[in-house]
C-alpha positions in Angstrom: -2.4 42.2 -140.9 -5.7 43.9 -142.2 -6.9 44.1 -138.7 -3.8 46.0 -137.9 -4.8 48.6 -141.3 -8.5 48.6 -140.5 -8.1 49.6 -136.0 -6.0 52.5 -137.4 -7.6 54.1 -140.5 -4.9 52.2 -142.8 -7.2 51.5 -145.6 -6.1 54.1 -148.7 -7.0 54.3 -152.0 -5.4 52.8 -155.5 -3.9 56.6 -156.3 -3.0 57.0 -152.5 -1.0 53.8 -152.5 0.7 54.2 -156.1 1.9 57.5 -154.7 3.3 56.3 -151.6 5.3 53.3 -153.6 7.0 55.7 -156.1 7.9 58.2 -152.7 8.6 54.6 -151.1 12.8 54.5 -149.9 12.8 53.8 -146.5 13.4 50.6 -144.7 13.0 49.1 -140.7 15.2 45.7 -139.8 15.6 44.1 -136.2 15.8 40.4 -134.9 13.0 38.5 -133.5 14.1 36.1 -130.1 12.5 34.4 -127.5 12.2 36.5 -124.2 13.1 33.3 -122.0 16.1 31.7 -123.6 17.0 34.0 -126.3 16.8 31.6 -129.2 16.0 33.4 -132.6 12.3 32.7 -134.2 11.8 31.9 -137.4 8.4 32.3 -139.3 7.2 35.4 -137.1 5.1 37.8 -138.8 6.3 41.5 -139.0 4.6 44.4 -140.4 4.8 47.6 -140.2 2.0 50.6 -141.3 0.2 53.0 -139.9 -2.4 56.0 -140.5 -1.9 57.2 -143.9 0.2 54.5 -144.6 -0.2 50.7 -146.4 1.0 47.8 -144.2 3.7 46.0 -145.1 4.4 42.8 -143.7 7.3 40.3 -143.9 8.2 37.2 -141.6 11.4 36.5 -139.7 14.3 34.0 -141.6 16.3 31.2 -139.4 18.2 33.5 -137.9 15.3 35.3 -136.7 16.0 38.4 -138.3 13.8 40.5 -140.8 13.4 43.2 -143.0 11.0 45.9 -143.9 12.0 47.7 -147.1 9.7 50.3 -149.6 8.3 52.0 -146.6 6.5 55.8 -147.2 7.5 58.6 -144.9 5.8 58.5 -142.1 4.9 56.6 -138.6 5.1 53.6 -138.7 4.0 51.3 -136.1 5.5 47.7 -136.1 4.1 44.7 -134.9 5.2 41.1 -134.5 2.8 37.9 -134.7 4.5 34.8 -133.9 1.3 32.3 -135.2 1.0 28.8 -134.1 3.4 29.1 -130.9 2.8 29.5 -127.3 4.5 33.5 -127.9 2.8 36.7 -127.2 1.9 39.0 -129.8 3.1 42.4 -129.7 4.4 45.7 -130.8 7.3 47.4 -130.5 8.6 48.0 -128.0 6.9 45.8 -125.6 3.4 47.0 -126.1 0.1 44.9 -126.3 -1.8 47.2 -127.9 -1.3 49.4 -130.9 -2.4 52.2 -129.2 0.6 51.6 -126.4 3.0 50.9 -129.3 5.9 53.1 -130.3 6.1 54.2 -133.6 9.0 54.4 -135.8 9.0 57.3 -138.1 10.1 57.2 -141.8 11.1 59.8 -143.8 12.8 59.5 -147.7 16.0 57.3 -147.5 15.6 56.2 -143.6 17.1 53.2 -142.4 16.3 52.4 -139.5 18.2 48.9 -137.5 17.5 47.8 -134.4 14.0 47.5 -134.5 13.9 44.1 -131.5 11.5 42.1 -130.1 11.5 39.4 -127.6 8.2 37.4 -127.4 7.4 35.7 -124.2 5.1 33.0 -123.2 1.7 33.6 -123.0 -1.5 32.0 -121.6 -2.7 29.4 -123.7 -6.8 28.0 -124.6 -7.6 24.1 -125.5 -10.5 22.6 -126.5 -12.4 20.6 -129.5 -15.2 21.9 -131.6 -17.9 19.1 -132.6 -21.4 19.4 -134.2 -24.5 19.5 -131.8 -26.8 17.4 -133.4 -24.4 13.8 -134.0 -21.1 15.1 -132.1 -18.8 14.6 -135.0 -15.9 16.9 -135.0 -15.2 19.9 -136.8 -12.6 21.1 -138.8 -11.8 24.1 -139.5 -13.1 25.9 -137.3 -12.3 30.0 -136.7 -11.3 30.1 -132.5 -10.7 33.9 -131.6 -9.9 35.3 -128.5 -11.4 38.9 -128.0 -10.6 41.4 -125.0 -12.8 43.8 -123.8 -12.0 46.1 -126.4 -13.5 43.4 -128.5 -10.0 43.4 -129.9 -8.9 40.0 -131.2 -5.8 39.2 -129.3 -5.4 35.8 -130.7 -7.1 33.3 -133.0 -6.4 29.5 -134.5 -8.3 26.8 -136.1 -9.5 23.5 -135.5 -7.6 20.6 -136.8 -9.0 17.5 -138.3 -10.2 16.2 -135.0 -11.8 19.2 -134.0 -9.1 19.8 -131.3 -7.4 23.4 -131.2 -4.7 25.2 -129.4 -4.8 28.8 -129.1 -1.9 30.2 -127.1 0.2 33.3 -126.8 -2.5 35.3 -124.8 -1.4 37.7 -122.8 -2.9 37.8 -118.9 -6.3 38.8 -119.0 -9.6 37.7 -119.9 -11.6 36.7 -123.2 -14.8 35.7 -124.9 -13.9 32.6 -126.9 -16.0 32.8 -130.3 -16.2 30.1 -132.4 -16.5 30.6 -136.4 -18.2 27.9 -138.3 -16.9 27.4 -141.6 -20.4 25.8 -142.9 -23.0 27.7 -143.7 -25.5 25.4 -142.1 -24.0 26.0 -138.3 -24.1 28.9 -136.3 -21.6 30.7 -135.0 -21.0 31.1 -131.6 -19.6 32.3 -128.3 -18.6 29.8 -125.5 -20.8 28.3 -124.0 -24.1 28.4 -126.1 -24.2 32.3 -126.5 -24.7 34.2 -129.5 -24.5 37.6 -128.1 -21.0 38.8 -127.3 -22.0 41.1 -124.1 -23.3 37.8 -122.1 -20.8 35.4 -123.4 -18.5 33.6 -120.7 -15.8 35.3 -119.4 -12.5 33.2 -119.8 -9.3 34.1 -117.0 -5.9 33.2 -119.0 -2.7 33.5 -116.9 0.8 33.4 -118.9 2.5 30.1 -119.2 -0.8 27.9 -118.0 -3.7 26.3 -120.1 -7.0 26.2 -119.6 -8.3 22.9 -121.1 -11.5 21.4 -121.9 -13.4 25.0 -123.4 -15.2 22.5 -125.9 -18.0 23.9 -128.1 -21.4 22.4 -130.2 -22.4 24.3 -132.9 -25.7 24.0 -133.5 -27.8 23.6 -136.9 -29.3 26.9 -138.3 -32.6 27.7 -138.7 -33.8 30.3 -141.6 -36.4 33.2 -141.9 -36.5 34.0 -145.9 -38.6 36.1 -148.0 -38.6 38.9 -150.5 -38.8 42.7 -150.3 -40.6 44.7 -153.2 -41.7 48.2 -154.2 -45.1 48.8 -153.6 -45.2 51.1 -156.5 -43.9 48.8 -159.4 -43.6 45.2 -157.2 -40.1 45.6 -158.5 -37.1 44.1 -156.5 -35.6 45.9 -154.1 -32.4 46.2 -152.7 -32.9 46.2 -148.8 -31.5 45.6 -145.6 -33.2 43.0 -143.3 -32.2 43.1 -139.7 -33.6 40.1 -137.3 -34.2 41.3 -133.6 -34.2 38.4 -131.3 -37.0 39.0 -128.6 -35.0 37.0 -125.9 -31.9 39.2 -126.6 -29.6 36.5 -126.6 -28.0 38.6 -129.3 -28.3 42.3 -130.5 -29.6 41.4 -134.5 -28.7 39.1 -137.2 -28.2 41.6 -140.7 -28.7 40.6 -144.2 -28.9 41.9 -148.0 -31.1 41.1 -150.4 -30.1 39.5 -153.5 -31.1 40.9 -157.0 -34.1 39.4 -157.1 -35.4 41.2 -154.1 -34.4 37.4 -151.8 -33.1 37.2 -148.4 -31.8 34.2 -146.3 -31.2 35.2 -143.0 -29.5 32.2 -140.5 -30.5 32.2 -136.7 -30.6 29.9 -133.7 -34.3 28.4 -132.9 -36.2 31.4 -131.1 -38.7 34.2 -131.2 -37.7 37.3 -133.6 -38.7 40.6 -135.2 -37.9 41.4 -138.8 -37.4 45.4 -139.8 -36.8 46.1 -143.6 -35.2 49.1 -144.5 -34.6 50.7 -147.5 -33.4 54.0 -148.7 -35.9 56.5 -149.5 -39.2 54.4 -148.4 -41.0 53.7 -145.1 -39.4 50.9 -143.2 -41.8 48.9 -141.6 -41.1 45.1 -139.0 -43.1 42.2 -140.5 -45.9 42.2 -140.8 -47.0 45.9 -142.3 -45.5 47.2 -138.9 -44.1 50.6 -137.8 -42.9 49.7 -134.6 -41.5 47.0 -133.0 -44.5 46.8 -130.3 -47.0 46.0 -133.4 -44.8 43.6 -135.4 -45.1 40.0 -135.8 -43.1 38.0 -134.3 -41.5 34.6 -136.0 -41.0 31.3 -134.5 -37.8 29.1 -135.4 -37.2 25.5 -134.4 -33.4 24.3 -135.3 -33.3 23.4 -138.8 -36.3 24.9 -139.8 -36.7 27.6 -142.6 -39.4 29.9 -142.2 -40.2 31.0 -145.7 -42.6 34.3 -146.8 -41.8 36.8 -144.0 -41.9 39.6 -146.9 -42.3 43.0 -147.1 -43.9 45.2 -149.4 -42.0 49.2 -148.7 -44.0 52.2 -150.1 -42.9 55.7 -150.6 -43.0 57.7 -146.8 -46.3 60.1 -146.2 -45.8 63.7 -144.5 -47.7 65.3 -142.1 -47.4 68.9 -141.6 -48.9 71.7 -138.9 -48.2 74.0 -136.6 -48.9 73.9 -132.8 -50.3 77.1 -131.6 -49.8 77.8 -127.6 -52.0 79.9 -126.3 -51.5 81.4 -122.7 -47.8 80.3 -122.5 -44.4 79.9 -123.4 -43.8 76.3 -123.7 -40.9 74.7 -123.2 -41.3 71.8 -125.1 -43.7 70.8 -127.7 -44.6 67.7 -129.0 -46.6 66.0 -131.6 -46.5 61.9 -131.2 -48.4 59.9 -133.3 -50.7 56.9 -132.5 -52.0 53.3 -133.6 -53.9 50.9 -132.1 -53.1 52.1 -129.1 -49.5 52.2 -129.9 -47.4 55.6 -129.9 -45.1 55.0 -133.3 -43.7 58.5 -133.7 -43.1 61.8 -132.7 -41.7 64.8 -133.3 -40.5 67.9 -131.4 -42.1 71.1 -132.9 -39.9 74.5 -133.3 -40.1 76.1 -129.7 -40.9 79.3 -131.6 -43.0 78.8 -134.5 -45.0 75.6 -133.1 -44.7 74.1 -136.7 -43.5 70.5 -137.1 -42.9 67.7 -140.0 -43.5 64.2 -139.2 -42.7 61.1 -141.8 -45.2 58.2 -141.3 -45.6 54.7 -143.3 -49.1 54.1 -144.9 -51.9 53.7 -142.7 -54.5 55.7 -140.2 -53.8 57.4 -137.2 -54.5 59.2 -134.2 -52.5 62.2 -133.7 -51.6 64.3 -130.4 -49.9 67.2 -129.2 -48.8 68.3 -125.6 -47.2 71.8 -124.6 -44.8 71.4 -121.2 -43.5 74.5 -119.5 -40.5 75.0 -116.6 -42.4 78.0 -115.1 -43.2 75.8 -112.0 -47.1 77.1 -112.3 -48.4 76.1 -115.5 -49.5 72.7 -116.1 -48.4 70.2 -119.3 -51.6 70.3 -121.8 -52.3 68.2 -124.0 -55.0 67.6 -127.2 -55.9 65.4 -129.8 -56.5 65.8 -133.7 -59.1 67.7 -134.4 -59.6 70.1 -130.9 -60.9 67.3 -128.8 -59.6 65.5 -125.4 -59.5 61.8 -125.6 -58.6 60.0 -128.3 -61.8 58.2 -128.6 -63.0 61.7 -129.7 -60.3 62.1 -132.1 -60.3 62.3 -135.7 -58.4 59.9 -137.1 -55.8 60.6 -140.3 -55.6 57.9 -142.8 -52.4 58.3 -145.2 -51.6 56.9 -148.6 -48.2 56.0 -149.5 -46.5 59.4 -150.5 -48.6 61.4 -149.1 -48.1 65.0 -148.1 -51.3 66.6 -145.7 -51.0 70.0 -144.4 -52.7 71.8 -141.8 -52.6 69.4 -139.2 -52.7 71.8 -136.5 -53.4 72.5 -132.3 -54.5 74.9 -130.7 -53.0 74.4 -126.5 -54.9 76.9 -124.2 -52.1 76.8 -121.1 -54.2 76.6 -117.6 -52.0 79.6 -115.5 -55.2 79.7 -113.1 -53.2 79.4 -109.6 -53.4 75.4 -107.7 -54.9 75.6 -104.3 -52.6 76.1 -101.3 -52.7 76.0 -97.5 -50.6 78.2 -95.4 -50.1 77.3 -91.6 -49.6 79.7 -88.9 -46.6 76.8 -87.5 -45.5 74.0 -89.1 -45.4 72.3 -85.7 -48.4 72.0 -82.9 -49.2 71.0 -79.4 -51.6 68.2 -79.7 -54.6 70.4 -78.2 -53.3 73.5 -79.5 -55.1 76.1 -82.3 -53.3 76.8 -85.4 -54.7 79.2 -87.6 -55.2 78.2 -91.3 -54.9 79.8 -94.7 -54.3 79.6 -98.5 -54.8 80.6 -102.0 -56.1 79.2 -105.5 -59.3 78.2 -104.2 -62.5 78.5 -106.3 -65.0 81.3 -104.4 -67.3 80.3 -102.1 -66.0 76.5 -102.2 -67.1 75.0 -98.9 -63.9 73.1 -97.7 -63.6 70.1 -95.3 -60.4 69.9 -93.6 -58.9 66.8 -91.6 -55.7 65.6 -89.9 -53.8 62.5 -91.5 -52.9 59.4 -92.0 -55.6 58.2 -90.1 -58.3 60.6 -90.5 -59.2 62.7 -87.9 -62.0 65.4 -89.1 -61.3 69.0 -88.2 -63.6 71.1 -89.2 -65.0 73.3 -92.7 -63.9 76.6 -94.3 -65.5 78.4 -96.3 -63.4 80.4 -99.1 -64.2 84.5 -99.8 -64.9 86.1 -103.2 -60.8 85.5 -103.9 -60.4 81.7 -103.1 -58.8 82.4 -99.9 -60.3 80.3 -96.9 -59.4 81.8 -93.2 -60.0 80.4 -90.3 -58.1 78.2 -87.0 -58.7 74.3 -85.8 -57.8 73.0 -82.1 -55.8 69.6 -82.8 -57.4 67.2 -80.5 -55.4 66.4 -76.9 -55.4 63.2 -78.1 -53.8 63.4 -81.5 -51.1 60.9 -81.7 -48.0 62.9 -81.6 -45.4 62.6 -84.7 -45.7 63.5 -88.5 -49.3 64.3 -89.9 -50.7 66.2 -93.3 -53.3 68.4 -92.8 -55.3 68.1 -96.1 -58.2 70.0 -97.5 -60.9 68.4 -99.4 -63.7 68.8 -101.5 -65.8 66.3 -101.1 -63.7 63.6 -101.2 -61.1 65.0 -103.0 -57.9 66.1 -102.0 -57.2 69.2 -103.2 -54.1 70.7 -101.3 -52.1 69.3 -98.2 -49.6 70.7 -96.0 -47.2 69.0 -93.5 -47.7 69.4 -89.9 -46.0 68.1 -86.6 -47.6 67.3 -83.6 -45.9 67.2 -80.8 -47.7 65.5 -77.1 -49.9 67.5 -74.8 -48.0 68.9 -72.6 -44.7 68.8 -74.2 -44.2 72.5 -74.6 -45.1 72.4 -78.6 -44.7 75.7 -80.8 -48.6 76.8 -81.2 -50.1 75.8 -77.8 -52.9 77.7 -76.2 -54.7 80.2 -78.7 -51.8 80.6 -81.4 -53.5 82.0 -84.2 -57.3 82.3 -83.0 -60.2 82.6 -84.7 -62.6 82.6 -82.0 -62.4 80.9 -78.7 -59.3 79.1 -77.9 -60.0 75.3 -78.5 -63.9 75.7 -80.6 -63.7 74.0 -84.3 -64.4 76.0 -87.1 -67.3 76.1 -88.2 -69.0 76.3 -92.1 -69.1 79.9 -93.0 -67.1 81.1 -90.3 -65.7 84.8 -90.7 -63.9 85.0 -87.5 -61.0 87.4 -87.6 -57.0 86.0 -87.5 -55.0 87.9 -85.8 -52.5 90.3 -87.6 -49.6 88.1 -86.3 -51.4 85.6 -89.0 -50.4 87.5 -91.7 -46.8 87.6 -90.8 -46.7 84.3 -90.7 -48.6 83.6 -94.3 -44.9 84.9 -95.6 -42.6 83.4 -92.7 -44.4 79.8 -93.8 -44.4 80.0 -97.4 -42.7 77.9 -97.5 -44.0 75.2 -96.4 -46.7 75.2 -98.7 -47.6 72.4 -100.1 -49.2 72.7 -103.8 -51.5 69.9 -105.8 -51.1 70.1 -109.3 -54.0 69.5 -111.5 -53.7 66.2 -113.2 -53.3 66.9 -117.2 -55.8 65.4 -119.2 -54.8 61.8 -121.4 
């Protein structure tokens, strides 16, 4: 029952368990029965155990009956596994799980009788296990039965003609996994899956079977190699983890041996190796920090791909501080870059700007970026050594172990206020006047203004000595009534937009007739034009707020 121990924390230590024998007096006893006729079972497994607490187990006699004795004080929970048979597993009293169960506590000299259970019938699971490649059976075979708690509710083995019976599930469904007991098969879940999460799902219904859940297990194929210290080329002791690019399953995990070997066993496919080991770079296969850059190996079934081997060196440190000028930031950020891949970064201290990153051996590109929540300053970035692009960066080439300081930025926030329109109405009269607006312009910038989606050119503003443009545009009569965007551009450029309704000539639309003048009622603006807006226009440059609509500068990559 070391599945029992392990789902509940059981596992204690030499002195733990020599303490609890010598305070060891109490004892649990009951009779084990089948729920549907009452006939006693013989050869169940009981044990009892529980947090803090070694299992004990014990099975059931002719008469069905049991007994528990040299229990430690405590709670105890106490379950009964009738192997082999076409009974449930449970707990007492009447529980599936262990965390359902109820426990029976313990204390010095307890004796607790009484302690029933009556098994019923369960769902039961049939099928026969062969080998892919000739189809001869398999014996032997590990068949498990796990619930969506990845629990294993019920397991068996193949017999000698590969056949198996697993029964005593209780109503539900399960992922059938297949254990192979040689080395040179793979494991698997039914049918064909190696990756629990997308195996098939298998209803089971107390007192039926569900026959003919057969299984192949296929051949392995091998990726081997070795993993050394770049410093001596001694050995090392590593982890290997194989990533399968198709994601049929999450990763295959391996040791290496003393001599710095690894064997790892997979189905044919694509994968990604990673090699970790403590206090060094890892890096994927081949001389790789990130998955995106690694190389991937091929397998065919059977095949051993040998040499995938990795070489780990001592990790190199980059140190700076990133100074933001203009701005509080509220996050900073220093990623690094190779090949055009991104395979770190690092969040700097929101106060001081200063930041530690670990890297592998090799040259990079390094970049920081400043983002702020004030809703008017725009995210800046910049590149290693003061420059824009990374074409004009300066790239940083590190040795293994190296530590390189003064690595800094220097991020000059951009608070200058984005160009905005203001509209007298955010609805018109097609063949109305609505006066115009905004703010954030540069001075003196000559602005085209049209009405879209499908263009319909209204005229030029031209803004005053504080970016501010003024000035009104008659919607033609036969504007198209519905939703529009009145957008201001520079050239061709968009640089602010605002929404606008039109309604149909005629209809009684907020704005019509000279709403908002700037000269006659129905003349276009014109370039340069400094006709007066009424006072009313001021009013309404609060009462439309907002409605404003504001473009934000694109930050430079």
């Amino acid at each position: 029952m070391a599945a029992f121990a392990l789902a509940l924390g059981g596992a204690t230590t030499a002195a733990a368990a020599g303490a609890e024998e010598a305070a060891a007096s109490g004892s649990i006893s009951g009779v084990v029965t089948r729920e549907d006729d009452g006939t006693p079972l013989e050869g169940v497994t009981v044990s009892a155990g529980g947090e803090g607490a070694a299992w004990v187990s014990t099975e059931t006699d002719e008469t069905g009956a049991y007994s528990l004795t040299g229990l430690a004080p405590g709670s105890h929970l106490v379950s009964f596994t009738p192997e082999g048979t076409d009974l449930k597993s449970e707990y007492w009293e009447n529980a599936e799980r262990w965390d359902a169960a109820t426990p029976v506590v313990i204390v010095d000299g307890t004796v607790v009788a009484g302690i029933d259970a009556a098994l019923s019938v369960g769902g039961t699971i049939t099928g026969v296990v062969t080998r892919e490649d000739d189809s001869s059976p398999l014996e032997n075979v590990s068949v498990s039965a796990l619930d969506a708690h990845n629990e294993i509710v019920g397991a068996t083995r193949t017999d000698a003609a590969g056949e198996y019976h697993l029964g005593g599930l209780p109503d539900g469904s399960y992922r059938l996994r297949f254990g192979s007991p040689d080395p040179e098969l793979l494991s698997e879940f039914w049918e064909n899956q190696y990756r629990g999460n997308s195996a098939t799902v298998i209803a089971v219904v107390s007192g039926q079977t569900t026959a003919g859940v057969d299984a192949a297990l296929a051949a392995a194929g091998y990726i081997s190699g070795t993993v050394t210290s770049g410093a001596d080329g001694q050995p090392l002791f590593s982890s290997v983890l194989v990533y399968d690019v198709d994601e049929r399953f999450d990763f295959e995990f391996s040791y290496t041996e003393v001599d710095g070997g690894y064997r790892v066993a997979v189905p044919a496919g694509t994968y990604k190796v990673l090699f970790r080991s403590s206090g060094l770079a890892e890096e994927w296969w081949n001389d790789a920090p990130v998955w995106d850059a690694a190389t991937p190996v091929t397998i065919s079934t059977g095949e051993e791909v040998e040499g995938v081997d990795a070489v780990l060196d001592e990790i190199a440190t980059v140190n700076g501080t990133v100074t933001v000028d203009g701005g509080a930031a509220s996050e900073i950020r220093v990623e690094a870059w190779s090949d055009g891949i991104q395979v770190a970064n690092k969040y700097a201290d929101p106060t001081t700007g200063a930041y530690s990153m670990p890297l592998q051996k090799g040259t990079y590109i390094l970049k920081a970026t400043a983002t702020f929540t004030d809703g008017t300053t725009a995210t800046i970035s910049q590149f290693f050594d003061g420059v824009e692009t990374a074409a004009e960066a300066t790239p940083l080439s590190l040795s293994p172990g190296d530590i390189v300081q003064g690595i800094d930025f220097l991020l000059t926030a951009d608070t200058e206020p984005e160009p905005a329109l203001v509209l007298s109405s955010a609805t018109m009269q097609a063949g109305g006047s609505i006066a115009v607006s905004g703010t954030g312009f540069t001075p003196d910038q000559e602005i085209t203004f049209e009405l879209h989606s499908d263009p319909i050119v209204l005229g030029t503003l031209t803004a005053d000595a504080g970016g501010v443009p003024k000035g009104s545009f008659t919607i033609p009569a036969g504007a198209p009534a519905g939703t529009h965007t009145l957008v201001a551009l520079s050239g061709t450029t968009v640089i602010a937009s605002a929404p606008l309704t039109v309604t149909a000539a005629g209809a009684g639309g907020t704005g019509s007739g000279a709403a908002g003048t700037g000269g006659a009622a129905g003349a276009l603006a014109t370039t340069g034009s400094d006709a007066p807006v009424v006072a009313a226009t001021a009013a309404l440059l609060l009462l439309f707020a907002g409605l404003t609509l504001v473009r934000r500068r694109r930050a430079k990559a």
